[in-house]
C-alpha positions as CSV (number, residue, x, y, z in Angstrom):
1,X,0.0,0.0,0.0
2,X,3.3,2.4,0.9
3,X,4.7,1.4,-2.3
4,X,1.7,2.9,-4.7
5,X,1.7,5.8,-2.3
6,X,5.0,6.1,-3.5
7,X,4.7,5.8,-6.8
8,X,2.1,8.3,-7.2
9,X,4.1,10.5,-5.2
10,X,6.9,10.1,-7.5
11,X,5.0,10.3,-10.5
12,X,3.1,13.7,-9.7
13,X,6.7,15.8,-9.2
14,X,7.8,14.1,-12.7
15,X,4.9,16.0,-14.1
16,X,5.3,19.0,-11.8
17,X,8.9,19.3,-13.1
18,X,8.2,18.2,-16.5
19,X,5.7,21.1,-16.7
20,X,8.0,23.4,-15.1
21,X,10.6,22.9,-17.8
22,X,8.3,23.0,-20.9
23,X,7.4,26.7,-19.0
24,X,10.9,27.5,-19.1
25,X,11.5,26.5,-22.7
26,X,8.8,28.5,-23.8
27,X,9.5,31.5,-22.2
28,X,12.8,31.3,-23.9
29,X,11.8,30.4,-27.3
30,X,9.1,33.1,-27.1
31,X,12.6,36.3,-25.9
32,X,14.3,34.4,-29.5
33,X,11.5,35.2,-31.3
34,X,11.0,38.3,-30.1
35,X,14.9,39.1,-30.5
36,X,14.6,37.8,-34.2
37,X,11.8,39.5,-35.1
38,X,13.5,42.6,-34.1
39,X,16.3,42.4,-36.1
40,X,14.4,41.2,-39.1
41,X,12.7,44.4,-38.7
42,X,16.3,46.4,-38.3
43,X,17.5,44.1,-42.0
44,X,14.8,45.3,-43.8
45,X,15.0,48.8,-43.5
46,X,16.5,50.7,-47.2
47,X,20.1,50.7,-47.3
48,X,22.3,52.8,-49.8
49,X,26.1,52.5,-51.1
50,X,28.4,55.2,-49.1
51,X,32.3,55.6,-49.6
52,X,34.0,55.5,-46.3
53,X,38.1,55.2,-45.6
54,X,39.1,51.9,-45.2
55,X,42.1,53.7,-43.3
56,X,43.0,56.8,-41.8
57,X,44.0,59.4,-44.6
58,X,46.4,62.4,-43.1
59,X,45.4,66.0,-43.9
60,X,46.7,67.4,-47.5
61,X,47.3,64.0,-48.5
62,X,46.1,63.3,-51.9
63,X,43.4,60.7,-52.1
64,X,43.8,57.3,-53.9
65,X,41.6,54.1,-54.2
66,X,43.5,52.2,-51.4
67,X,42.2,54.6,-48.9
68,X,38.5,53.7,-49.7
69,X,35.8,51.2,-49.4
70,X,32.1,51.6,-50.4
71,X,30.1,49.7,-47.2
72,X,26.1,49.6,-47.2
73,X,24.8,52.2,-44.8
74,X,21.2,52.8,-43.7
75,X,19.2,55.1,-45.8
76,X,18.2,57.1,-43.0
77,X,21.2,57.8,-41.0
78,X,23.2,58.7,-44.4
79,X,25.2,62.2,-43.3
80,X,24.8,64.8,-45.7
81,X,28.1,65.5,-47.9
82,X,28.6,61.3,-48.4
83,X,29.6,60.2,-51.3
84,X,28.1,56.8,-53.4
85,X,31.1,55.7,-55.4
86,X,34.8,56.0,-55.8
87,X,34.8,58.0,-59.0
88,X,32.6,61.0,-57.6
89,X,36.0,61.6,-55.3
90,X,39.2,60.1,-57.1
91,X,37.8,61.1,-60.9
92,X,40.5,63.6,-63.0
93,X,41.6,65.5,-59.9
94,X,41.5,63.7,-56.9
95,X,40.6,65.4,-54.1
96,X,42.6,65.9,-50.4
97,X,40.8,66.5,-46.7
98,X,41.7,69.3,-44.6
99,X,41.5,67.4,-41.8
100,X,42.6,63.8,-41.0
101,X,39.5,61.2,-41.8
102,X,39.7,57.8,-40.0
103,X,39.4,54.7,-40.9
104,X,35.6,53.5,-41.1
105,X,34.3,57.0,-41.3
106,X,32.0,58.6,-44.1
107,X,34.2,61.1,-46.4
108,X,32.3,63.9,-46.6
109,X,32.1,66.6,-49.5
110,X,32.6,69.1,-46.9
111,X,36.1,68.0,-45.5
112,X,37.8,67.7,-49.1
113,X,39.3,70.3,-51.3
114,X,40.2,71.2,-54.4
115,X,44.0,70.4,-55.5
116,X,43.8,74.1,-57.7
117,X,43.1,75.3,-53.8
118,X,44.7,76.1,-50.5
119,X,45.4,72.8,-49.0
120,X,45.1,71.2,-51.9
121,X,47.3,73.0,-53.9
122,X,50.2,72.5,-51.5
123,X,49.6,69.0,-51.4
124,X,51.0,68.8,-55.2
125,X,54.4,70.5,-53.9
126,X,57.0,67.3,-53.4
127,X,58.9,67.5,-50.4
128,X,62.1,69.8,-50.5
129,X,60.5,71.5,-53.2
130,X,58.5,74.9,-53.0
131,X,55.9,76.5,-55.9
132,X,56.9,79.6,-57.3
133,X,54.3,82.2,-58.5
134,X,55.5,83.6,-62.6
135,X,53.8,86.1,-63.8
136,X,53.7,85.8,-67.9
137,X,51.2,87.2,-70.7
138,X,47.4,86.5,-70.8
139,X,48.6,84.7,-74.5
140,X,51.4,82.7,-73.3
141,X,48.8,80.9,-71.3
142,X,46.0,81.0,-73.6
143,X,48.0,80.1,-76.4
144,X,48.5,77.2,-74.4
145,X,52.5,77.3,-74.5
146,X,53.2,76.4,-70.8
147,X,50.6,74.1,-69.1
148,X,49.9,71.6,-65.8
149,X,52.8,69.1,-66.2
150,X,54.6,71.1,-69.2
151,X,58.4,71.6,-69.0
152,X,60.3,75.1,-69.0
153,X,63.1,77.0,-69.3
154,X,63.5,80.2,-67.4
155,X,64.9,83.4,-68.8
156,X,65.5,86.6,-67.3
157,X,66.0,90.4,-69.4
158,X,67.7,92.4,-67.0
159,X,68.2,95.8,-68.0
160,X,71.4,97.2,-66.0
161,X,71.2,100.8,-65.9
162,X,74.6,101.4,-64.2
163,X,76.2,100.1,-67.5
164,X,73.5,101.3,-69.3
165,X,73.0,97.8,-70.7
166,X,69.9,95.2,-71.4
167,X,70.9,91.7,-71.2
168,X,69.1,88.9,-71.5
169,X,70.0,85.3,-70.3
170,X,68.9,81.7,-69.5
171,X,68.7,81.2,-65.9
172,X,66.9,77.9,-65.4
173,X,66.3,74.7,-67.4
174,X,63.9,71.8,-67.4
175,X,61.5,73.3,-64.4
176,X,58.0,71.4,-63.9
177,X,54.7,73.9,-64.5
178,X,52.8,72.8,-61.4
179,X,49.4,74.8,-61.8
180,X,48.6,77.3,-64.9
181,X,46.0,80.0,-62.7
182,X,45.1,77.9,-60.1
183,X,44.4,75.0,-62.3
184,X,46.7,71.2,-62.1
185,X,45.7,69.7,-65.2
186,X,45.2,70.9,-69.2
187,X,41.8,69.5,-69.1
188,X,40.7,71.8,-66.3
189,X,42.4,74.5,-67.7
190,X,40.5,74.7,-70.9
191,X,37.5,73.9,-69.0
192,X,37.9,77.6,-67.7
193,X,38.8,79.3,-70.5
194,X,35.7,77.8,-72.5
195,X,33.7,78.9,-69.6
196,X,34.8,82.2,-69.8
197,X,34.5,82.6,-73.2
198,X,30.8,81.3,-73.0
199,X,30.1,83.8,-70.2
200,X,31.9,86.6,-72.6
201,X,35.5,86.7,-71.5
202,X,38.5,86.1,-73.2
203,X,40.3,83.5,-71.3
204,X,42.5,85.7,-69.1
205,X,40.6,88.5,-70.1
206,X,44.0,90.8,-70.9
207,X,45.5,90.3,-67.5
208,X,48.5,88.5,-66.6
209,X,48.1,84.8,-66.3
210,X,50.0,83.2,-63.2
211,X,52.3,80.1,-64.0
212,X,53.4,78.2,-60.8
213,X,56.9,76.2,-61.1
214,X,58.2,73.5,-59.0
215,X,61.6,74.6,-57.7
216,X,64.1,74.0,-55.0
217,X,64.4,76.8,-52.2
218,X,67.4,78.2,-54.0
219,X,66.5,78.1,-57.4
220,X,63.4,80.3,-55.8
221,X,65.9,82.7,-54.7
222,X,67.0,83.0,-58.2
223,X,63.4,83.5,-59.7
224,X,62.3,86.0,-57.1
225,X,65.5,88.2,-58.4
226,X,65.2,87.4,-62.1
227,X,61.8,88.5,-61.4
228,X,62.1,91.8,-59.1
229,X,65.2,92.9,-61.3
230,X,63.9,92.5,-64.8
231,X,61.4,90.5,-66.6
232,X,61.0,86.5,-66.5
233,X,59.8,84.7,-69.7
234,X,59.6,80.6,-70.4
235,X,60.2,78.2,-73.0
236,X,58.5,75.1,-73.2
237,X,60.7,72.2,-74.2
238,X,59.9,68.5,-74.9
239,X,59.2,67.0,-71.5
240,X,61.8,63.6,-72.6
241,X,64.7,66.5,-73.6
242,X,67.0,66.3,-70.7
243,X,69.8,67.9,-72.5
244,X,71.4,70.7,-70.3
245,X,72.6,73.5,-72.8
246,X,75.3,76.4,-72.5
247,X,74.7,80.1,-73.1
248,X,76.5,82.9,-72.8
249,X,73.5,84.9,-72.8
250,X,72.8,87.7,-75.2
251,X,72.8,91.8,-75.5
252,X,71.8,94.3,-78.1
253,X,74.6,94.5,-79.6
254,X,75.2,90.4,-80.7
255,X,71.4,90.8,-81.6
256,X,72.4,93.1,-84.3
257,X,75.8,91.5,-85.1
258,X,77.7,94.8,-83.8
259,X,80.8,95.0,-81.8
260,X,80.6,96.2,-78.3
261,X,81.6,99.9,-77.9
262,X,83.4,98.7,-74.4
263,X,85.1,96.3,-75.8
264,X,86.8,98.2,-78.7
265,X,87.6,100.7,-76.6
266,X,89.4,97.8,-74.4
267,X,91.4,96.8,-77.4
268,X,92.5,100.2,-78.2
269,X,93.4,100.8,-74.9
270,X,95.5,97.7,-74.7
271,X,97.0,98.8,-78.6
272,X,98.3,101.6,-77.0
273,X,99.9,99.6,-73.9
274,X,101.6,97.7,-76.9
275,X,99.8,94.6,-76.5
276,X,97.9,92.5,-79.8
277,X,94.3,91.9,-78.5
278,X,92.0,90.0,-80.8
279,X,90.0,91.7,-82.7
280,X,86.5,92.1,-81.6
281,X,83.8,90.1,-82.8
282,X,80.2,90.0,-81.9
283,X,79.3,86.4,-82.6
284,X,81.7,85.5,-79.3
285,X,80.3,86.6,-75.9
286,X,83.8,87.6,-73.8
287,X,83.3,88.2,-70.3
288,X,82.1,91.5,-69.5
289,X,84.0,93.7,-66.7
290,X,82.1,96.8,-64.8
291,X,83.1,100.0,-66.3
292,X,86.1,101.7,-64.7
293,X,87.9,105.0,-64.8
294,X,90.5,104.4,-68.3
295,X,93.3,104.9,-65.4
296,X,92.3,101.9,-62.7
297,X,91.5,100.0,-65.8
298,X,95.2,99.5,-66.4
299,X,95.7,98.4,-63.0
300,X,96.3,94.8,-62.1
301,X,93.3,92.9,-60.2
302,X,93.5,90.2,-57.5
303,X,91.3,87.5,-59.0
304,X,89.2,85.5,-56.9
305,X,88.4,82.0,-56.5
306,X,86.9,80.4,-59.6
307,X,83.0,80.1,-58.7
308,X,80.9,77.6,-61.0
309,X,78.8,78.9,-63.4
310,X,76.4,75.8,-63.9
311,X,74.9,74.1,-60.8
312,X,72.6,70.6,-60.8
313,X,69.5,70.7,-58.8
314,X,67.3,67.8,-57.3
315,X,65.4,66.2,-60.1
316,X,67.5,67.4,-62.9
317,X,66.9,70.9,-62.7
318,X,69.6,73.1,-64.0
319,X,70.7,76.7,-62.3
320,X,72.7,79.0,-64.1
321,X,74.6,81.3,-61.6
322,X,73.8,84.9,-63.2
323,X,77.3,86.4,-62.5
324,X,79.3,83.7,-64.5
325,X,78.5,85.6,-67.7
């Protein structure tokens, strides 16, 4: 009789603890249910292509497709400024941030700039190297002679009014046109001058166009003389002619095949000291000496040490010192 009681005992907490843990399982099925529901909710929502940097991309740095990634974001939390695809940002002129973006965040219209501006046109300048503003006609420019990526030579006409003499010479070879007006490529270039043509200009519109050059500090020095003492005009040359050439530079007077007054007044002067100079003659440059009283002329000088005339700058780059004449 104890035995069934136990049994039935036994047999009731079974089912009290079977029911218990059916209870349980349903509670916990119904929390996944609810948990997936939720999230099929959150999947379904519109989602659209936005460009984001796949790592962090320094300020001024020029942007290139290994610093972005296109990722799905949600329609509704898209910032404003975000770009869809690659091209709207890398395209003919890529475009550089002002400040750092990091990796995983939206590039926004708002944080890049032009390479033709500010920040952006300083990112184009290579290390060690500086852009120099030229000043040169409104038809060199639209003529297109010099343009984004052309290469130069630099001359200088200095007209030396102490000696009462114009001279003209080559100062720098094979110099790199970094921007023509603010603008880094030929395509944007004509871009603006058709646009200002539409709108009733003429290109430049008769003022002086600005040419910037990629130089090294020193070779700046030399442009912001050639330029303050006299006037700067370039050459373009083929961009695979790295030939360096000598001049002697040129005056008025070899222009018009004449001999120099100072010099045949130097050889008469040195017929009378009973010497045989050479006779003058105006295709050879000599080297030119400042004018001097007729009496110190006569006089011996101390000559210094030799200085050289022809100096190699980074990149090929040739400076010609303007004293060695």
């Amino acid at each position: 009789m104890s035995a069934r009681k136990g049994a039935a005992r036994a047999s009731k907490v079974g089912a009290l603890g079977f029911t218990l843990l059916a209870l349980v399982l349903t509670i916990i099925t119904a929390l996944l249910l609810s948990q997936m529901m939720g999230g099929s909710q959150y999947n379904t929502e519109p989602v659209k292509p936005v460009v984001v940097a796949s790592k962090d991309v320094p300020a001024s740095e020029r942007i290139n497709e290994d610093h972005l990634k296109v990722v799905q974001w949600p329609e509704s939390s898209v910032p404003a400024g975000a770009f869809s695809s690659l091209d709207e940002i890398l395209g003919p002129n890529p475009r550089v941030p002002v400040s750092t973006i990091f990796a995983g965040e939206p590039v926004l219209k708002q944080r890049l700039a032009s390479p033709s501006q500010g920040t952006g046109m300083a990112s184009l300048v290579q290390q060690g190297y500086r852009g120099f503003p030229v000043p040169v006609d409104s038809w060199v420019a639209e003529a297109r002679l010099v343009y984004p990526g052309a290469m130069v030579d630099v001359l200088t006409t200095i007209n030396q009014q102490a000696e009462r003499r114009t001279y003209t010479k080559m100062v720098l070879q094979r110099v790199p046109v970094l921007a023509v007006d603010g603008a880094v490529d030929s395509a944007e270039l004509a871009a603006r001058e058709e646009k200002s043509k539409a709108n009733g200009g003429g290109g430049t519109g008769g003022r002086k166009a600005v040419v910037t050059l990629l130089v090294t500090p020193e070779q700046g020095e030399l442009l912001a003389l050639a330029s303050r003492e006299g006037q700067v005009d370039l050459a373009l040359r083929n961009a695979r002619d790295d030939s360096v050439v000598e001049t002697m530079g040129v005056d008025p007077y070899m222009l018009l095949g004449q001999a120099d007054p100072e010099e045949v007044e130097e050889a008469e002067l040195a017929a009378k000291a009973g010497e045989t100079p050479p006779d003058p003659d105006p295709r050879i440059r000599r080297p030119r000496r400042p004018r001097t009283r007729p009496e110190d002329r006569m006089a011996p000088r101390e000559e210094g040490p030799a200085q050289p005339a022809v100096q190699r700058g980074p990149g090929g780059t040739k400076t010609i010192n303007l004293g060695a004449q």
